[in-house]
Every structure is written in structure tokens, then in C-alpha cells.
C-alpha positions in Angstrom: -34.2 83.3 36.3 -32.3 85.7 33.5 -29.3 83.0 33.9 -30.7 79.8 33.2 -27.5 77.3 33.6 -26.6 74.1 31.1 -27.6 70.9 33.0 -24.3 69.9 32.1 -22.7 72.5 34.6 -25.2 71.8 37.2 -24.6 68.0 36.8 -21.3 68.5 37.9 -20.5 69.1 41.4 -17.5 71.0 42.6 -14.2 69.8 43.0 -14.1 67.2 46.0 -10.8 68.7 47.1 -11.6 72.3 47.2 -13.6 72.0 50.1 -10.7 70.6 52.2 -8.3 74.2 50.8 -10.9 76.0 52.1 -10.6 74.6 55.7 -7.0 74.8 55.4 -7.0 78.2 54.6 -9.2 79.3 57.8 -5.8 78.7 60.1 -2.4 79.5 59.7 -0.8 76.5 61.2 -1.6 73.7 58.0 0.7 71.6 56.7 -0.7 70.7 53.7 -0.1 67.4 51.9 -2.6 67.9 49.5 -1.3 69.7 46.2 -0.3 67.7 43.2 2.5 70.4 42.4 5.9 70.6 43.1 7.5 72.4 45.7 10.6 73.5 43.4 11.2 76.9 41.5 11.6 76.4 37.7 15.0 75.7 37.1 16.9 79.2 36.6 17.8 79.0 33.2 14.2 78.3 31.9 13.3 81.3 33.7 15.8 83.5 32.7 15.1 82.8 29.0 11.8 83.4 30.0 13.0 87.1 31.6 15.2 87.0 28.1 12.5 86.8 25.9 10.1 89.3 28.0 13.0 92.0 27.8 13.4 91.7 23.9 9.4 91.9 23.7 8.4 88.3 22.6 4.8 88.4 23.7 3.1 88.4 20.9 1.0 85.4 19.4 2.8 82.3 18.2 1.3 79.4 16.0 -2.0 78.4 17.0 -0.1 74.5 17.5 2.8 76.4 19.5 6.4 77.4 18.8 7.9 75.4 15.7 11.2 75.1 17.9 9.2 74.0 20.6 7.4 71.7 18.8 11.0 70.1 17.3 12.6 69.9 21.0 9.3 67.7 22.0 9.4 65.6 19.1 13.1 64.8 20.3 12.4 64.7 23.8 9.8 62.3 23.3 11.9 60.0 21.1 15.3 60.1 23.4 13.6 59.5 26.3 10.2 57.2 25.7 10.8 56.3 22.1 7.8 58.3 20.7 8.1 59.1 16.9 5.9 61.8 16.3 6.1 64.8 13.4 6.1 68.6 14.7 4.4 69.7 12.1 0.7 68.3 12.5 1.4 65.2 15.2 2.3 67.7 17.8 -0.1 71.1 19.9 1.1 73.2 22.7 -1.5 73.9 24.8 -2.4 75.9 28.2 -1.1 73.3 30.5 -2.5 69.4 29.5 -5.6 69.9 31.6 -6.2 72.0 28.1 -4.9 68.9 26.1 -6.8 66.4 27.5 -10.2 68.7 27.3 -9.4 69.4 23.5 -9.5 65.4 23.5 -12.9 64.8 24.7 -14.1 67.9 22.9 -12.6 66.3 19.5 -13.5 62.3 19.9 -16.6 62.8 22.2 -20.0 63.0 20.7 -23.0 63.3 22.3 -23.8 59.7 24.2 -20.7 58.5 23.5 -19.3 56.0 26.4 -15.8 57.0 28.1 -14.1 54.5 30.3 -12.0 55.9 33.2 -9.4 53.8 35.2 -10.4 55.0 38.4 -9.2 56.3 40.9 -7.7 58.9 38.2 -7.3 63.4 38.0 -10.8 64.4 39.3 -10.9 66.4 35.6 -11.6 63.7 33.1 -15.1 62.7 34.2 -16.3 66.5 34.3 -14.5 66.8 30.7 -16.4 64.1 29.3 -19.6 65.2 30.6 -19.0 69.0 29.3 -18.1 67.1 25.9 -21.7 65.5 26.2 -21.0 62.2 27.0 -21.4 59.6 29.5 -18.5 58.2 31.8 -18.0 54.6 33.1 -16.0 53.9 35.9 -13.5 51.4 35.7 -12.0 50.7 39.4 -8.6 49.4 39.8 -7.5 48.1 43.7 -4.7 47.5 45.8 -5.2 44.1 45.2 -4.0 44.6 41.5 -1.2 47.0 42.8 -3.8 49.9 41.1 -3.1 49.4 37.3 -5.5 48.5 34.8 -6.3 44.6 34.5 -8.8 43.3 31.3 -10.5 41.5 33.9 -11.5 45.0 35.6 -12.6 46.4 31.3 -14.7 43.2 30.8 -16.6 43.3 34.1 -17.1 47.2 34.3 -18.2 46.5 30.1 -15.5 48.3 28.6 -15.9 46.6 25.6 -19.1 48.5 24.9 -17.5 52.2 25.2 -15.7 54.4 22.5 -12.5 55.8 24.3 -10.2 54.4 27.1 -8.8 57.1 29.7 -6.0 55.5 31.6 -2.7 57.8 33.3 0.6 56.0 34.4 2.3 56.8 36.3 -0.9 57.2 38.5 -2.6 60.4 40.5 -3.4 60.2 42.9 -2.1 56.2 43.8 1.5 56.2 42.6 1.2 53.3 40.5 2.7 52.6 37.2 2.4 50.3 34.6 5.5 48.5 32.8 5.2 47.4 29.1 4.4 43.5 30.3 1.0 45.0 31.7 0.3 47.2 29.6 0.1 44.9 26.0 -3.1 43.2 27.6 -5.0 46.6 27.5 -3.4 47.2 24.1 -4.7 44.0 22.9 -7.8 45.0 24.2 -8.1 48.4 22.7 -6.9 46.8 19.1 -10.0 44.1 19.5 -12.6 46.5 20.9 -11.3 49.1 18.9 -10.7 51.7 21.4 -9.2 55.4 21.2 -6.9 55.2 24.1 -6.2 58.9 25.6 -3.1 58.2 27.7 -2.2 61.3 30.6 1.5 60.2 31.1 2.1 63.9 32.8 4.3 61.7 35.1 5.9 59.9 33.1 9.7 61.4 34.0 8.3 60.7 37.4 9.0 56.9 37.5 11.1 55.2 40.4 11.6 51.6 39.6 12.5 50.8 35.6 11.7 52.8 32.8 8.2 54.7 31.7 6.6 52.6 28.9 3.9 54.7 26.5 1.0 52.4 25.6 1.0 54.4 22.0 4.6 52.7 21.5 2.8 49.4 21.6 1.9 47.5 18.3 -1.2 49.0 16.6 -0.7 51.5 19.2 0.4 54.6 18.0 -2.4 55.3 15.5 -5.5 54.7 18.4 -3.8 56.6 20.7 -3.4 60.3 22.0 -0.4 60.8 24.5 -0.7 64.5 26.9 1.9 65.1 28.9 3.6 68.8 29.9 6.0 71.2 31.9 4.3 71.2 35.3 5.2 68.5 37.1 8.8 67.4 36.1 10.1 70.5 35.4 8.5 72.3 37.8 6.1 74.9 35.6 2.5 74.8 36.8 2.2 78.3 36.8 3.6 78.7 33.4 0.8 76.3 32.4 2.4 74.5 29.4 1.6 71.1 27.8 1.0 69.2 24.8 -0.5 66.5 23.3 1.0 64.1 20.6 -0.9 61.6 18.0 -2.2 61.1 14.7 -2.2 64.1 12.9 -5.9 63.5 12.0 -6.7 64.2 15.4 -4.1 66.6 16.2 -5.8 69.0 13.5 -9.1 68.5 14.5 -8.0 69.2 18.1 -6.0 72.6 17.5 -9.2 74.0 15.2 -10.9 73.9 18.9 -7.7 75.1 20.3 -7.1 78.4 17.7 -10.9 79.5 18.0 -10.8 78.9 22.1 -6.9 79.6 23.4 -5.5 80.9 20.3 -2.2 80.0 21.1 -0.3 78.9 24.3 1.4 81.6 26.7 4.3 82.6 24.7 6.5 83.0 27.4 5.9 79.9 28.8 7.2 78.4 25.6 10.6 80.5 25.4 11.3 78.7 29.2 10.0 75.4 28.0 12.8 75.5 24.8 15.0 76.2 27.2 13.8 74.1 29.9 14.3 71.2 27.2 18.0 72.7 25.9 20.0 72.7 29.5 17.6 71.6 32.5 18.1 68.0 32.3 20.2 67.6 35.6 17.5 69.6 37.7 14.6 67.6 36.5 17.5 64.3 37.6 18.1 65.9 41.4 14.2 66.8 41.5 13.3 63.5 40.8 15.9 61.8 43.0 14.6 64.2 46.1 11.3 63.1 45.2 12.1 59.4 45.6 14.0 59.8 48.7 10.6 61.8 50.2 8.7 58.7 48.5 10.7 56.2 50.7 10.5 58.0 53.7 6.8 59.0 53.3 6.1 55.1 52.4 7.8 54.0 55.7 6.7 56.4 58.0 3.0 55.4 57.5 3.5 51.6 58.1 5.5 52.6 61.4 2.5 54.3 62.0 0.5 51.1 61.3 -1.3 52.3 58.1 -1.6 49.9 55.1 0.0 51.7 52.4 0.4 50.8 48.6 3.6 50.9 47.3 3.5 54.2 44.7 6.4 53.8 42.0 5.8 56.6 40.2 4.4 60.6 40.7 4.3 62.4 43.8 1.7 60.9 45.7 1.0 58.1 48.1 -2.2 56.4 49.0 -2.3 55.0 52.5 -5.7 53.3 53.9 -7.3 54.8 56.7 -8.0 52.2 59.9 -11.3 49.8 59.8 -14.4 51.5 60.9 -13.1 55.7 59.6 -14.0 56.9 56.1 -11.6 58.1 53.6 -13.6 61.7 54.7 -13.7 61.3 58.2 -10.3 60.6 58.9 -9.0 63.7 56.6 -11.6 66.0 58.2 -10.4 64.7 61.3 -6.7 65.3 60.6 -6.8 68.5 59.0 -8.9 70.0 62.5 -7.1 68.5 65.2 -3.7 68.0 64.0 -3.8 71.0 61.2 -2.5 68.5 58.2 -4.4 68.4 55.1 -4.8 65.5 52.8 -7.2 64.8 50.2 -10.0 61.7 50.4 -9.2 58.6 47.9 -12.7 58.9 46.9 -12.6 62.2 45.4 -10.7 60.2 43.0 -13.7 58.1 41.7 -14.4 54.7 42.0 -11.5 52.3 43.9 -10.2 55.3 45.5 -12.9 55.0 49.4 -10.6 54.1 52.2 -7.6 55.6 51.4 -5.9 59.2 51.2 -4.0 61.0 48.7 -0.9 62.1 50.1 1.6 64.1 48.1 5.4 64.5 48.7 6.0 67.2 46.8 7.4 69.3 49.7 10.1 69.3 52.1 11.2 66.3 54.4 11.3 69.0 57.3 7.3 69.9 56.9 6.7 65.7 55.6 8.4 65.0 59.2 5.9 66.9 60.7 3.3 66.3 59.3 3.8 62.2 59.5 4.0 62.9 63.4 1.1 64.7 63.7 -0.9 62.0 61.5 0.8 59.3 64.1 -0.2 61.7 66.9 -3.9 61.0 65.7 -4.1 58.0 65.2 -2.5 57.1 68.8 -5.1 59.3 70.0 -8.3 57.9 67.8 -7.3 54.3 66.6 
């Protein structure tokens, strides 16, 4: 063969999810519960500095670490909102959405046979990124007996205590489940004795229903183990923009963006003329997004148990994670769904380990199309359970 792949690549199969989009997209009558991104436009006046800066012919290159004003209106965002102190000068990169972030992680920390521990069920991209970084993943599962967060009982028996890095993301995708500051200083305490790098994905974190979003790196003996990524897509609405950034030591931070300026250069610059202003005036969309989200949460949470599905109680993103009925596989009963009843979710295990027996079932549309869709899912299971 003239192409002779990486093992790495062939290792790693392709996305569990995909395959379900690719039914979906075969008929024209899907209602599709399935896509972690929100159904609302970027609030106007992020895109019309966006339009702004296009018309006066800002699209040239910026800093490799992003925008110095952007940088100084995360550094404050971060602080007002989840007391994160960090410098814009070298604690702070803007990167290609913070799928790019957590990737120039792994790529930085990860050497070859290193050991990553993932809280499972968790984004299906941090296993592949540790393996294309060259090392090895263990699963950590967290359950619905735990309400889904992250226990020291789960790191001791999984052996946590043997690995290098610590992947955790609260609020949770695809379970909903958050983690307040009580439960989270017994992982700290973990990471100080084991002497963990903790890469926390809190790309949710504005995303939280009941209390406030607590960082782990605000912890004690925190802040200096710890990466935080988090990013414009979900709160305020930007996936397609794809903007994020990462914040930590600046040791790391520097090491990350000399991977960042020889691969991605620089972040889309338009992108970051919407995120100043998304950051400068947007606060009272991202409010009303996040309160419609929460009303859909409720809704979503109650139609399933009048349907008579177990369902965990998700605090926080836009997801929920019902269990399908005894004797159907997390696969069966979405394959099932999507063909007779034309709604697509997503299998829990997809997810990784903790996630079999349960569906990932996002929100983020409109209660017109979630009414729907929760009668059709009732329809089946009338007709099957």
C-alpha cells in the first residue's frame, strides 16, 4: 500500500455517534435530540461586531495566544464569575474552539506511555486525544448511584493513583451532572497526594442550574496542577465561530501555544472581535438562554418519568441521561427509536465506561420539537415495553 496509516489512527474507531447522523440524515422527518449545540443564533451584537470588524478588513493574523483584549476580557470574566485569577499575558491561549485546547493539553503533558484517567462517561474526544498524544487511557466510571460525579472510591479501585493526568468535566456531557466545591476537595486532595495534573473541561460551566459552578483549580494547591478549557460555543451560542481557551500555569500555557503557533497559528480572528464583544454587552442573552434551557431541562426530566423511564437528575449542560427499560441495550433502543418513531438520540455508551443503559438526550432545541419528540419516544415504548 503507498499509504501506510499510523496504528494510532487505525486504533481509533470512528465516532460512536456519527453513525446514528447518518441514519437521520436518510429521512426528512427526524427530530433529533442528539447534538450537543445550541439551538440559538449568536446574540446580535457579537455578530454585528463580527460584520464590523469584517467591513473595516480585520482578518489578518492576531497573536499566536489570541487577541490581547480578548485575553484581558477572559481574565476578568473568569475572575467575576468563577473566581479564577489568571494573567493574560502567558496564563491565558485562544484556541480553535476547546476541542483544540484540550488536544494542545494532551499533546503538551502526554508522553509516550503515559497513563490518562478519564471520568467516564465523558466528550467521546479525550480518549482519541490521548491516544493520538501516545498514551494510554484508563477509564474511570462514575454511576447513577453516585449521582455521576467523581468519588475517590471510583480513582482507587480503577488505580488512579498509578496515572499522570486526571480528565474530569463538570458540569457533565453527556449526564448533566455537576460537582459543588464539597465534592470536589476529595479529588483535590487526591490529585495533591498522587500528584496529579488535573485537566478540567468546564465548557459548561455558565450552564449550571442549582447553586454556583465551582473550578477544582480554585481549590487549595489547585491552581498550579491544574489546566481549566472552557469557550464560546455553548453558552454563548458560537460553535461555528469555533472559539475557546485554556487557562493555567504559564509554564504550561507556553509550552501549549508553541504547538498551537506551528499547528493553528492563531484563532479565527473574527471569531475573536464577536467574542470581545460577546463578553462587553451579551450577558442578559447568555441569562434568558440559560433560563430557557432549564425550563426545557424540567420539562424533558418529567416527561421521561411520566413515560416510566428512570432518569438521573442532570443539574447542569444541556443534556439528560434517561435508562432504557430491562432487557433493551443503550443501542437497541436508540436504533429502534430513530427507525420507527424518527427521533434520534445518542447511546450512553458511546460515552465510555458507566455510560451502557442509558441515552444522551439533549435539550438544546425547542419545547415544540422536545414535545414531540417525548411523545413519540412514549409512543415506543407503549408499543415495545
Amino acid at each position: 500500500m503507498p499509504l501506510d496509516l499510523s496504528d494510532r489512527v487505525q486504533t481509533v474507531p470512528p465516532s460512536g455517534i456519527r453513525r446514528f447522523f447518518e441514519i437521520a440524515e436518510e429521512r426528512d422527518d427526524v427530530i433529533s435530540l442528539g447534538v450537543g449545540e445550541p439551538d440559538f443564533a449568536t446574540p446580535w451584537a457579537a455578530r454585528d461586531a463580527a460584520i464590523a470588524s469584517l467591513e473595516a478588513g480585520k482578518t489578518s493574523y492576531t497573536a499566536n495566544r489570541g487577541k490581547r483584549e480578548l485575553r484581558e476580557r477572559i481574565a476578568d470574566y473568569v475572575a467575576d464569575g468563577f473566581a479564577l485569577e489568571y494573567d493574560p499575558a502567558d496564563e491565558i491561549i485562544v484556541t480553535a474552539g476547546a476541542s483544540e485546547a484540550v488536544d494542545l493539553a494532551f499533546r503538551t503533558l502526554v508522553d509516550p506511555g503515559d497513563t490518562v484517567a478519564i471520568a467516564q462517561p465523558s466528550y467521546i474526544s479525550y480518549e482519541p486525544g490521548v491516544i493520538f498524544a501516545g498514551g494510554e487511557v484508563l477509564s474511570v466510571p462514575t454511576s447513577k448511584a453516585d449521582e455521576f460525579t467523581l468519588t475517590v472510591e471510583a480513582l482507587e479501585s480503577a488505580g488512579a493513583d498509578e496515572t499522570d493526568l486526571l480528565v474530569l468535566c463538570y458540569p457533565n456531557n453527556p449526564t448533566g451532572a455537576v460537582m459543588s466545591e464539597a465534592e470536589l476537595e476529595p479529588i483535590a486532595e487526591f490529585a495533591r497526594e498522587h500528584d496529579l495534573t488535573v485537566l478540567s473541561d468546564e465548557i459548561y460551566a455558565e450552564l449550571t442550574y442549582d447553586g454556583e459552578h465551582t473550578s477544582i483549580a480554585t481549590l487549595e494547591g489547585m491552581r498550579e496542577r491544574t489546566i481549566v478549557f472552557n469557550g464560546f460555543s455553548k453558552a454563548h451560542a458560537m460553535t461555528g465561530l469555533r472559539l475557546g481557551y485554556a487557562l493555567g500555569p504559564a509554564k504550561a500555557i507556553n509550552a501549549m501555544n508553541k504547538i498551537h503557533q506551528y499547528t493553528m497559528l492563531s484563532a479565527p480572528t473574527t471569531a475573536q472581535h464577536a467574542a470581545i464583544e460577546a463578553l462587553d454587552s451579551c450577558d442578559e442573552e447568555v441569562r434568558e438562554m440559560v433560563a430557557q434551557y432549564d425550563r426545557r431541562r424540567q420539562f424533558v426530566l418529567s416527561r421521561f418519568r411520566e413515560i416510566g423511564l428512570d432518569v438521573f437528575e442532570a443539574k447542569g449542560a444541556f443534556y439528560c441521561f434517561p435508562e432504557v427499560p430491562d432487557g433493551w441495550t443503550a443501542e437497541e433502543f436508540a436504533e429502534g427509536v430513530l427507525r420507527e418513531e424518527g427521533v434520534a438520540v445518542v447511546p450512553g455508551d458511546v460515552f465510555g465506561a458507566g455510560g451502557e443503559g442509558h441515552l444522551r438526550v439533549s435539550y438544546a432545541t425547542g419545547l415544540t420539537d422536545l414535545r414531540e419528540a417525548l411523545d413519540r419516544i412514549e409512543t415506543f415504548v407503549e408499543e415495545h415495553v
